[in-house]
C-alpha positions as CSV (number, residue, x, y, z in Angstrom):
1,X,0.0,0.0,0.0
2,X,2.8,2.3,0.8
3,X,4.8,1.8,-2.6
4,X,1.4,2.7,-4.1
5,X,1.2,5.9,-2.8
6,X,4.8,6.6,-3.1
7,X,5.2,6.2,-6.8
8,X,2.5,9.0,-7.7
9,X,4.5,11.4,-5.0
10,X,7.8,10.6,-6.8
11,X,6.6,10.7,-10.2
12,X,5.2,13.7,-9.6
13,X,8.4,15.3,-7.9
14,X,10.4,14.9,-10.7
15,X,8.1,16.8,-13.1
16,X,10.7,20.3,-12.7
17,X,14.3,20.8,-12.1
18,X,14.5,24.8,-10.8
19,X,18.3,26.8,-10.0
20,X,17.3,30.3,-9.4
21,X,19.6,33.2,-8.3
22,X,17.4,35.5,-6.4
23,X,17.2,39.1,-6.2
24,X,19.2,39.4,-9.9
25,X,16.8,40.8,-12.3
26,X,16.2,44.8,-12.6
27,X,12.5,45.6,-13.3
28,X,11.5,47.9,-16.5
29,X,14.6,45.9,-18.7
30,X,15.0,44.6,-22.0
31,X,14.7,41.5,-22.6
32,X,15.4,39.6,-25.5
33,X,13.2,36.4,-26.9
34,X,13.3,34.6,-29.4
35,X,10.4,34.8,-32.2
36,X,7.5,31.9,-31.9
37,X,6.6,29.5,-29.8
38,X,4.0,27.2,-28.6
39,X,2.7,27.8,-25.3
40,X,5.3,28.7,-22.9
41,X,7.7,30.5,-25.0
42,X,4.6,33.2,-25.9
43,X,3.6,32.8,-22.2
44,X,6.7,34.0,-20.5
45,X,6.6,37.5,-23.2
46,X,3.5,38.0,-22.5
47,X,4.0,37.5,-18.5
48,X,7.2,39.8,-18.7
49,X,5.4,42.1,-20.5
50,X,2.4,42.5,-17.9
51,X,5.1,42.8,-15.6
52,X,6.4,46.4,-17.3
53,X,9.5,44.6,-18.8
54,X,10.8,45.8,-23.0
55,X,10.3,42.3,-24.5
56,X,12.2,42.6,-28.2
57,X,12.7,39.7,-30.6
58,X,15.4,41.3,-32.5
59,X,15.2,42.5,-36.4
60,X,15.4,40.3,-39.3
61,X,18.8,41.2,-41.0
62,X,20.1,39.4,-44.7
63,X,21.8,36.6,-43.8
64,X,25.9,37.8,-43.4
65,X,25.3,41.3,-42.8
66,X,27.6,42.8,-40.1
67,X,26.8,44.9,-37.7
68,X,28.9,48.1,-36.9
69,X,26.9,49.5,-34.1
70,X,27.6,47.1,-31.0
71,X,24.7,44.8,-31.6
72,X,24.6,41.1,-31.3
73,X,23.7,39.0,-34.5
74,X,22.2,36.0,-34.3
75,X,21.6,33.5,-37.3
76,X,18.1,32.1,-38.0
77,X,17.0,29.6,-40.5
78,X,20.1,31.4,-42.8
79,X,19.0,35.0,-41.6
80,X,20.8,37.1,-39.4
81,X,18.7,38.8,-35.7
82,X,19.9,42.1,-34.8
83,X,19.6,42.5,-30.7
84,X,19.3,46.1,-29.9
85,X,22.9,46.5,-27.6
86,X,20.5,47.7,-24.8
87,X,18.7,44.3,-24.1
88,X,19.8,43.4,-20.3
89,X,18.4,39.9,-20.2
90,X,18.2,36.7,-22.7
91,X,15.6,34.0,-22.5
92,X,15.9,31.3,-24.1
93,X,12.8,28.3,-24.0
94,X,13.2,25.3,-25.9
95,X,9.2,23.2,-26.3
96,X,7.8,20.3,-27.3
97,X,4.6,20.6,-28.5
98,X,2.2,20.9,-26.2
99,X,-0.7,17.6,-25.7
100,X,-4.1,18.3,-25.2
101,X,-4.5,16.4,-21.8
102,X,-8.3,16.9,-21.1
103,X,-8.1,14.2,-18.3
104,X,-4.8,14.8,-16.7
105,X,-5.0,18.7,-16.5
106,X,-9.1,18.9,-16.4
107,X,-9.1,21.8,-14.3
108,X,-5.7,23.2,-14.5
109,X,-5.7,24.4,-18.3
110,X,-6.3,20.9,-20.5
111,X,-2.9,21.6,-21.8
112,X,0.2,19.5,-21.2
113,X,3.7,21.6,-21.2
114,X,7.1,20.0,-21.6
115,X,10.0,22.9,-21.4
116,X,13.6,24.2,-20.5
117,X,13.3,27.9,-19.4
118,X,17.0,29.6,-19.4
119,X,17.5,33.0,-18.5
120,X,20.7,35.3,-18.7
121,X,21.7,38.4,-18.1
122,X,23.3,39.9,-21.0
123,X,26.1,42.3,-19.5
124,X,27.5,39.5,-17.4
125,X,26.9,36.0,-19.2
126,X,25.4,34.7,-15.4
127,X,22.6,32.1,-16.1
128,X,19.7,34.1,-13.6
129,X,17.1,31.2,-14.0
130,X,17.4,27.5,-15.3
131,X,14.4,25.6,-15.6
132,X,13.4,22.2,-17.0
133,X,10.1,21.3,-16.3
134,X,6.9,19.8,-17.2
135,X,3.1,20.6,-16.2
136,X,0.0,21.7,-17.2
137,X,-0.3,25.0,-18.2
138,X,-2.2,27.0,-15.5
139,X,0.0,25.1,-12.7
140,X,2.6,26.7,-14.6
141,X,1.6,29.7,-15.6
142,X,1.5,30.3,-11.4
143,X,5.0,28.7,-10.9
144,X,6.0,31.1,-13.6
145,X,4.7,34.1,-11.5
146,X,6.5,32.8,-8.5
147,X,10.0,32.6,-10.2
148,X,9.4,36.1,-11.3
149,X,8.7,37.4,-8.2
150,X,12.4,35.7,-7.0
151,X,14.0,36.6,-9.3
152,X,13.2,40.5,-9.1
153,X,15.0,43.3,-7.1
């Protein structure tokens, strides 16, 4: 009886894998995200950006264009992202897509994340937030809110 309630417990305790550095990130920032996304990826902009933060996904340059004014280029799918040199923080989310899970999640969203969150501060390199996790999306959505607010000054 006790391995039976056990497994659930564990299964469930392994759903996310959290390292946050408190107290790092300035409010009001730039932040820079990559274009797209399923669920989470458009969730955390839209989050950041309730939360007063600049959320920029870079320009579309020609692919092999330099840039003379300080700013970061990034290649995509053979064209080049121009990152205003202002941007203080990077997130990057890598996805899978996410399963309708009507049973699983029936009051917590229907929608089945799977996710790795990373964010960085641009000035220094130090990784601020790295997070690999799995849920459904409202549980998230309020675990997302909570990392914020640890993570802000």
């Amino acid at each position: 009886m006790k391995r039976a309630i056990l497994f659930p417990i564990l299964f469930l305790a392994g759903c996310n894998y959290m390292h946050i550095k408190p107290d790092t990130m300035e409010k009001d920032a730039l932040v820079y995200a990559k274009r797209g996304g399923y669920s989470i990826k458009r969730a955390i902009k839209e989050r950041l950006e309730d939360r007063g933060y600049g959320v920029t996904v870079g320009t579309l340059r020609a692919s092999g264009s330099i840039s003379g004014d300080g700013e970061i280029l990034e290649n995509i799918n053979m064209n080049s992202v121009r990152i205003p040199s202002n941007v203080k923080y990077a997130i990057i989310v890598e996805e899978r897509r996410e399963i309708f899970a009507p049973v699983w999640c029936f009051f917590n969203g229907y929608w089945w994340w799977n996710f790795n969150v990373s964010i960085a501060d641009q000035k220094t390199g130090e990784e601020l937030l790295a997070w690999s996790g799995r849920g459904c999306a409202n549980s998230t959505l309020r675990r997302l809110d909570r990392v914020l607010d640890e993570l802000e000054k």
